[in-house]
N, C-alpha and C positions, 0 to 999 in steps of 0.2 A: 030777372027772376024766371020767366018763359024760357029765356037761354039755359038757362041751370037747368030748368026741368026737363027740355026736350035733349041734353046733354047725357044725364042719367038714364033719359030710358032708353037712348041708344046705347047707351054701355051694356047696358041688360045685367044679370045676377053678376054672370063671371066676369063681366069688366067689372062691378064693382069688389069685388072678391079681390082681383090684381091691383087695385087701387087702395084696398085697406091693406096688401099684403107687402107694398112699396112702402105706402105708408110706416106701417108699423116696423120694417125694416131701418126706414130712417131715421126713426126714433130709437132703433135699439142697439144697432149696429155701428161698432165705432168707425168711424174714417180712417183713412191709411194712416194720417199723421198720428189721430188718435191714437192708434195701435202700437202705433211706433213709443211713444210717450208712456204709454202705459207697459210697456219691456222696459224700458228703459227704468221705469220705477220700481219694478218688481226687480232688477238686476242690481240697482241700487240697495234695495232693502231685503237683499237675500242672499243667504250664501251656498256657494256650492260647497259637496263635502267632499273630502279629500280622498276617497276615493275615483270622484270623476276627472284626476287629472291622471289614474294610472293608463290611458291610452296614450299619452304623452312617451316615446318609444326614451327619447336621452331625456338622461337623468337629468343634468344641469338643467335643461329646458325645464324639466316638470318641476323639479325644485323653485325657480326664480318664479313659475306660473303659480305655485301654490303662496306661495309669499304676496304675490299680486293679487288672490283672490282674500288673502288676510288683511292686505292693506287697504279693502276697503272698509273695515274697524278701524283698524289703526290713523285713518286719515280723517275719518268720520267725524264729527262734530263735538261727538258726547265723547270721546279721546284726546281728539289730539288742540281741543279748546283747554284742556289741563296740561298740556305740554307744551311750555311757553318758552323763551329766551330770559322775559323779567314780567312782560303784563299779560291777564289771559285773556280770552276770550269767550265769547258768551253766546246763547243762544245758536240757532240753526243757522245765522246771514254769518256767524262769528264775529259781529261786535264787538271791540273793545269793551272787556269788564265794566260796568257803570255801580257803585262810586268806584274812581279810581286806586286799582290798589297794585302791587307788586309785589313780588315773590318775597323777599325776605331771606335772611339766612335758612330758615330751616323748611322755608315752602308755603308756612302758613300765614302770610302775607304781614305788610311792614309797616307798622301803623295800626291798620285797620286788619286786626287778626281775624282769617278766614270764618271761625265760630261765633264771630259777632252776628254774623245772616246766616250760615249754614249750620244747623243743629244734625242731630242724629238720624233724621229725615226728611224725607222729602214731603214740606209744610204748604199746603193752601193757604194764599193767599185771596186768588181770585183776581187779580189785576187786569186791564187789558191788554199791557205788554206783556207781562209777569204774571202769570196763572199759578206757578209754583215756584219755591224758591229751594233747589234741590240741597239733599242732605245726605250725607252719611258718616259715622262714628269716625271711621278714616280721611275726611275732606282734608284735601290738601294737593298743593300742586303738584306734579310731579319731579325731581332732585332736575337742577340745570342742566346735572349732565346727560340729562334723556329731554330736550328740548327739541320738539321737532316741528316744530313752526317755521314757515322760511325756507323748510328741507322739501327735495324730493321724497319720492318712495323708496330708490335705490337708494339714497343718503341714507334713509333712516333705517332702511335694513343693515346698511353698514356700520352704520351707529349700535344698533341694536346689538349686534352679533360680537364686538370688539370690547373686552373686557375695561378696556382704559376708555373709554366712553358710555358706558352703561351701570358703573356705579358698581364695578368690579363682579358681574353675575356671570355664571354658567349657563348655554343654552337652556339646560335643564333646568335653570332657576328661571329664565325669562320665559319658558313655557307654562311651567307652574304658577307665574306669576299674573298671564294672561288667562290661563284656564280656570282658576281657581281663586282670585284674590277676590275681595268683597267689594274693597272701592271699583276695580275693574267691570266688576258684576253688575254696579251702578247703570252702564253707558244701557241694559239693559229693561229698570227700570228707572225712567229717567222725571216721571211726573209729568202729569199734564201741561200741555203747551212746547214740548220739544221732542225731537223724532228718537226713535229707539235706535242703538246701533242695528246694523243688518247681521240677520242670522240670528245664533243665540252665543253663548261663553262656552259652552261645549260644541262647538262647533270654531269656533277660533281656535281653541285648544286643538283640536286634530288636527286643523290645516298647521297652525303652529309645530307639532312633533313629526307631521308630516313633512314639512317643508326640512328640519333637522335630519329627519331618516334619508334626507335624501341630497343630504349636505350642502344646506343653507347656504344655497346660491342666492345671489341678490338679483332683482331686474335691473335693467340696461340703465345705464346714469342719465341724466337730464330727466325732462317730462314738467308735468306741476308740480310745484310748490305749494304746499301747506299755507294758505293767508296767514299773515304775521303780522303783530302791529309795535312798533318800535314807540316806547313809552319817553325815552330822551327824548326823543324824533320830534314827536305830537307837544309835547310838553315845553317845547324851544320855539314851536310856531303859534304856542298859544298867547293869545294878547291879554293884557293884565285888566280888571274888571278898571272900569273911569267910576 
């Protein structure tokens, strides 16, 4: 205790001044990695507008860049968990759908039709997994042939743009489709307990007609893949109750 005390009053006022101001820097101040993590989440949950890609000098380049900055929606959780092969995916980790269901002819699942748990809106529950159990008038999965699970980014812009894989639409239709549709609108409020897409639906929309005005270049093939969970697959290694 003598130690402390004779330590202090050698510091005098302004050492203690630089010792509360270290202090309190330590406490406020994030660390490099910090910093880094927290861009990284504001990049993730924001979009840029389309605009900030006109310094981009060639067109193709800006084009496949604008589509990149789109397909962080389109790859996002509250997207492309409704764009499945045959089963979807759920929450933020993209779990497999739990109970198990499957697309069905028309989307709205086979067996257990999607409106048995999703009603008109987004219902509190209050769960501890399951806080909400999301809703809208239009719930339903999206047609097989816009399935992008399993795809790249460049896959799915290719898919997207190709009239015999998108369920026969015109750019102009899959812009409108993303700018403006209601279920789409969902990925934005999405209910407590899952993340919002980044950006907002107006804001897709113009990278969307932007990336068209500028002639729906794709990005470069390969890259990640969309997590995808094959329901044959799981369902053939499942062992039967004893």
């Amino acid at each position: 205790m003598r130690h402390a005390r004779a330590l202090l009053l050698s510091l005098g006022a302004a050492g203690l001044v630089g010792v509360a101001t270290l202090t309190a820097q330590a406490q406020t101040a994030p660390s490099q990695t910090a910093a880094s993590v927290l861009a990284e989440m504001e990049q993730r949950t924001s979009l840029k507008p389309a605009a900030a890609f006109n310094s981009i000098a060639d067109k193709n380049a800006r084009s496949a860049a604008l589509f990149q900055e789109a397909g962080k929606v389109i790859t996002h959780p509250r997207c492309a968990n409704c764009h499945p092969v045959e089963r979807p995916t759920q929450a933020d980790d993209r779990h497999p759908h739990m109970p198990v269901v499957s697309r069905g002819e028309d989307g709205h699942g086979e067996g257990l039709q999607c409106a048995s748990c999703h009603t008109a809106k987004n219902v509190w529950v209050g769960g501890t997994h399951i806080v909400t159990i999301p809703g809208n008038p239009k719930w339903a999965l999206a047609p097989a042939s816009m399935a992008w699970q399993g795809k790249s980014l460049g896959e799915i812009c290719a898919q997207i743009k190709d009239p015999a894989r998108n369920g026969g639409k015109t750019l102009a239709q899959i812009q409108e489709h993303m700018a403006s549709d209601e279920l789409v609108a969902w990925g934005w409020n999405p209910g407590l307990g899952r993340t919002a897409a980044p950006g907002t639906q107006a804001q897709l929309g113009e990278l969307i007609q932007a990336w068209i005005d500028t002639g729906a270049k794709c990005p470069a093939p390969g890259g990640v893949k969309v997590p995808s969970h094959d329901l044959k697959a799981e369902t053939a290694t499942m062992k039967p109750a004893v």
